[in-house]
C-alpha positions in Angstrom: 43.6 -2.4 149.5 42.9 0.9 150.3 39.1 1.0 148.6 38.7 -2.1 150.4 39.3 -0.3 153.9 37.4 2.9 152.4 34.0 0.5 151.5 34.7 -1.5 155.5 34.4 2.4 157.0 31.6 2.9 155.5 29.8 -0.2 156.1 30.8 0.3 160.2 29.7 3.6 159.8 26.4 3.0 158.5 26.2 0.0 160.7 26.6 2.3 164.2 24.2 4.8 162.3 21.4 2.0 162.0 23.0 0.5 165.1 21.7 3.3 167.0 18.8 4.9 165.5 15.7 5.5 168.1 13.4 2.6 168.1 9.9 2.5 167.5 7.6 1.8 170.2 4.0 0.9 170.3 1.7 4.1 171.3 0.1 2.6 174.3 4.0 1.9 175.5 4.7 5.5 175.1 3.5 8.4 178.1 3.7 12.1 176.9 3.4 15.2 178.3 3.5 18.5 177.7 5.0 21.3 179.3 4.5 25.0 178.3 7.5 27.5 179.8 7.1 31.4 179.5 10.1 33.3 179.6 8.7 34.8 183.0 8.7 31.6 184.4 12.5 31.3 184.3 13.4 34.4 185.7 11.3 35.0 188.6 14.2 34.8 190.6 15.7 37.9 190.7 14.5 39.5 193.7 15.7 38.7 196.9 14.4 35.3 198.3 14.4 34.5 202.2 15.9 31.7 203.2 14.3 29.9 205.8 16.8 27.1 206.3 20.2 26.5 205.4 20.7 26.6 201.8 20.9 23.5 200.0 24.2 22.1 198.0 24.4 22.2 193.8 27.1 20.4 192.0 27.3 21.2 188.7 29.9 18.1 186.9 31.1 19.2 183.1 31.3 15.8 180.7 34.5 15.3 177.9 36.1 18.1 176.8 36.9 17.7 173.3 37.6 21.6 172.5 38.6 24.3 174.4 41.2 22.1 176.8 43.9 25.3 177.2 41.0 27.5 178.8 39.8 24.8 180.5 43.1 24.1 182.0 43.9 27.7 182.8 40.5 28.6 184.5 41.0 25.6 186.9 43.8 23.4 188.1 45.0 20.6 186.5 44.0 18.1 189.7 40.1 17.5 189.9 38.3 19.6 192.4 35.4 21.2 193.6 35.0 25.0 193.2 32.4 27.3 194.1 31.1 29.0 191.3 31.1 32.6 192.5 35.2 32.3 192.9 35.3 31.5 188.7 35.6 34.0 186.4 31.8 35.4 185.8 33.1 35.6 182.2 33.4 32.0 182.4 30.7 29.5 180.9 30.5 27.2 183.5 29.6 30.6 186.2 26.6 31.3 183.1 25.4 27.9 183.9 25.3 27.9 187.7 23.8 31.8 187.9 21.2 31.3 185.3 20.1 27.5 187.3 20.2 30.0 190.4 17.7 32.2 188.7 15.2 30.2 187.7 14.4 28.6 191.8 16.9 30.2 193.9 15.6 28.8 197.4 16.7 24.8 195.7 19.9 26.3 193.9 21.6 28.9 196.1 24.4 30.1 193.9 26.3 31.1 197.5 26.5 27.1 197.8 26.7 26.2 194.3 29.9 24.4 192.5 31.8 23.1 189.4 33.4 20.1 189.9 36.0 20.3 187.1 38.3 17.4 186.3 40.3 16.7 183.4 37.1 15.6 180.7 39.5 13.5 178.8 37.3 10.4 177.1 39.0 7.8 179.1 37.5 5.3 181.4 40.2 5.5 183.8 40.3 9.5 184.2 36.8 9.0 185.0 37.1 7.0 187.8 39.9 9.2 189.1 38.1 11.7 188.9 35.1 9.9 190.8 37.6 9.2 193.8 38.7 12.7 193.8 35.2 13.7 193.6 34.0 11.5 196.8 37.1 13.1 198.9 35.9 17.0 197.8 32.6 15.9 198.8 34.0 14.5 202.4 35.5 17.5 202.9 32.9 20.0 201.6 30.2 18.0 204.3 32.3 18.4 207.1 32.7 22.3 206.6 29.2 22.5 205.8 28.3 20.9 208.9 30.4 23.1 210.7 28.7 26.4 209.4 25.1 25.3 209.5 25.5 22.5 212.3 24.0 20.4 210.2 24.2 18.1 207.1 23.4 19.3 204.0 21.3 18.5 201.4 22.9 17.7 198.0 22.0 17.3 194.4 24.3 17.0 191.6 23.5 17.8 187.8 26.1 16.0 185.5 26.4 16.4 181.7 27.2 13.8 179.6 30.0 11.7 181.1 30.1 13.3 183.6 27.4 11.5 185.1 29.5 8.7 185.0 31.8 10.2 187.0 29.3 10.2 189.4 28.0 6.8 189.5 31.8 5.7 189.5 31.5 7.6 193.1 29.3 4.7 194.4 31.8 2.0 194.0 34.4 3.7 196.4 32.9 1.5 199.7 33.4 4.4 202.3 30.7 6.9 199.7 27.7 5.0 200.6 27.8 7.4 203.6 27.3 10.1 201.6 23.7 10.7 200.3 22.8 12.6 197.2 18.8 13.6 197.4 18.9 14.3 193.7 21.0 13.0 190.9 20.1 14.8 187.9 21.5 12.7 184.2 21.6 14.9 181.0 22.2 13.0 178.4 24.1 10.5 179.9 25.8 7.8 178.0 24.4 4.5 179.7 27.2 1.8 180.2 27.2 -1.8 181.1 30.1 -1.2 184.1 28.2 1.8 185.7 24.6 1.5 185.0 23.1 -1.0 188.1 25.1 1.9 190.0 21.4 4.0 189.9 20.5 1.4 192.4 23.0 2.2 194.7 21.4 3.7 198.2 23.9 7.0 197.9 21.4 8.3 195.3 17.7 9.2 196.9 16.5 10.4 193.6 17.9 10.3 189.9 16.4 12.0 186.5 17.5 10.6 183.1 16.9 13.4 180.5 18.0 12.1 176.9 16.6 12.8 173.0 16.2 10.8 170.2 18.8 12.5 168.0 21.7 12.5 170.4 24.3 10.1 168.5 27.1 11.7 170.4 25.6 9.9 173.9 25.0 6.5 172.4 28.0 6.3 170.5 30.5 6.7 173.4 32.6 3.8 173.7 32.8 0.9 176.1 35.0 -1.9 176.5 31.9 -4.5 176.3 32.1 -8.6 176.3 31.5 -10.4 173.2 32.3 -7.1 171.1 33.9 -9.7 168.1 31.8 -9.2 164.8 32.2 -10.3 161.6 31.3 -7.8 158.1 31.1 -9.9 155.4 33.7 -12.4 155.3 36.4 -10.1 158.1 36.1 -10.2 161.6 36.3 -7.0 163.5 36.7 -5.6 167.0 34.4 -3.1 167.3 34.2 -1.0 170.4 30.4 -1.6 172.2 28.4 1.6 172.4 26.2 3.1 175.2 22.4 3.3 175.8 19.8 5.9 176.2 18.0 4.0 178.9 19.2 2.8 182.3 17.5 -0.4 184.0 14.2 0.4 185.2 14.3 1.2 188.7 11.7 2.7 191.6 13.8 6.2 192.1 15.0 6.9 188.5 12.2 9.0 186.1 13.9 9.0 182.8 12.8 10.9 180.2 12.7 11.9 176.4 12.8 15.8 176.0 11.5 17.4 172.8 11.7 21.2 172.8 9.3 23.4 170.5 8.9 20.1 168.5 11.9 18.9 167.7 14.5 16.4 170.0 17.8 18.6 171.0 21.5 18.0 170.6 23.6 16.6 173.1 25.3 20.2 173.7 22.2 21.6 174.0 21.3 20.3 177.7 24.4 21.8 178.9 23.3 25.7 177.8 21.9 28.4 179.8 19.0 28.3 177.2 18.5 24.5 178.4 19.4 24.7 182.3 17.3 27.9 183.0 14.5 25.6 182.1 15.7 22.1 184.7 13.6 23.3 187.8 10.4 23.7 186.1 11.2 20.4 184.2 12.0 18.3 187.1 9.1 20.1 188.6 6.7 18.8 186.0 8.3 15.3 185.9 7.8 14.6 189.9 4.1 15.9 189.2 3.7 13.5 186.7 5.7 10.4 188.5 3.4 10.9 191.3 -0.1 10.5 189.0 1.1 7.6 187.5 1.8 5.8 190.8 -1.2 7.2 192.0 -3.1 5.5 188.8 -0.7 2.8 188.7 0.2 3.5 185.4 3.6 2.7 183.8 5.0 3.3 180.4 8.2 1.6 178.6 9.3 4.9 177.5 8.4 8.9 178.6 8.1 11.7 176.1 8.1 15.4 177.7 7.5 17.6 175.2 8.3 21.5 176.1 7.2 24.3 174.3 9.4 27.5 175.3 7.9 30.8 174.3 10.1 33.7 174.8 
């Protein structure tokens, strides 16, 4: 009984493996880029910049928390909410994030208006959409100060890892959100989901980015509760859990992307480093540069590869 259950593991194991490997796609289907990054092109930022208009909002939203829950829950309260980053602890990963983002293009992310939305990052469907509705009334609230200090709205972009884009896109089904409008929505490695992903096309979101690699089986593998999920393995039937997507529907405002860095695809933890972040502006730089030439040449490609080549 027990080898029997051993050699079913191991066929459902291989099975999510093959499952989920990157599929290959014809050449002429496939649009690459390059992009070459000195290490001088990330920190040009630390002089003084003027600001000629009030500064823009960033919202930086973590994805599941799997390790390091007790420092989590003592740096921020247990109750999902937004917190500017210069109150955190400079000590504190999340602050690393927002400062080095800030130091790469200051004049688009101002670190004096730049936050963590922190909420529990437990894998759960439901804490997710908490979280979202907890999210939508920070945001309320944050626009209505904002508005207050500069007299006028402000403009907001959003980076989420992982699941916590989700979070996110669970914002747009709240009915009363679709007031609120997000110029940039920026994915990273986002695990695509049947109940969230026509939310892209939701008019709260001006513009979304999609960055994802080929080698990420922590995205894809993230578990949703998907119809028809019954399979059988031989002669047994199982319920297995349906697993996310790379790829959202195409859509007019989303650019999604395949990153390759120095020649090799990244790790899902990688796109939430410094190392990966001090690089986003000139990335999403490069990918509105690119958008724009292929709608001027009315080109389009089933898939994107940007490859970036980091020199230090």
């Amino acid at each position: 009984m027990k080898h029997g259950i051993i050699h079913h593991m191991r066929f459902i194991f291989l099975f999510i493996l093959i499952n989920n490997l990157p599929s290959c796609i014809h050449k002429k289907d496939l649009g690459k880029e390059t992009l070459h990054i000195n290490k001088k092109d990330t920190s040009f930022a630390i002089k003084e910049v003027e600001q000629t208009s009030p500064p823009p909002v960033t919202i930086w939203v973590h994805g599941t928390i799997i390790f390091c829950k007790s420092s989590h829950q003592q740096t921020f309260k247990p109750q999902p909410k937004l917190f500017l980053a210069t109150d955190i602890p400079q000590s504190h990963r999340f602050y690393h994030v927002a400062n080095t983002i800030h130091h790469s293009d200051p004049q688009q992310f101002c670190l004096e208006e730049f936050y963590i939305f922190a909420w529990s990052g437990k894998l759960s469907a439901k804490e997710r959409k908490m979280a979202a509705t907890a999210l939508y009334h920070e945001l309320c609230a944050l626009i209505a100060a904002y508005q207050e200090k500069y007299q006028c709205s402000p403009v907001i972009r959003i980076i989420a890892h992982s699941h916590g884009g989700n979070v996110v896109l669970h914002m747009a089904k709240i009915e009363a959100a679709s007031a609120i409008s997000i110029e940039s929505l920026i994915l990273l490695a986002c695990p695509v989901q049947e109940k969230t992903m026509h939310l892209i096309n939701m008019p709260m979101f001006k513009h979304i980015y999609s960055l994802y690699s080929s080698i990420d089986l922590i995205q894809v593998i993230a578990p949703q509760i998907k119809r028809h999920c019954l399979r059988y393995i031989g002669r047994h039937r199982y319920k297995m859990p349906g697993f996310s997507a790379r790829l959202f529907p195409p859509s007019p405002h989303i650019i999604q992307t395949k990153i390759k860095l120095n020649g090799y695809p990244i790790t899902h933890t990688h796109f939430s480093t410094t190392h990966f972040v001090s690089m986003l502006p000139i990335i999403l730089q490069k990918l509105d540069s690119w958008d724009a030439y292929l709608q001027k040449e009315k080109l389009s490609f089933k898939q994107k590869l940007l490859c970036i080549y980091h020199k230090n």
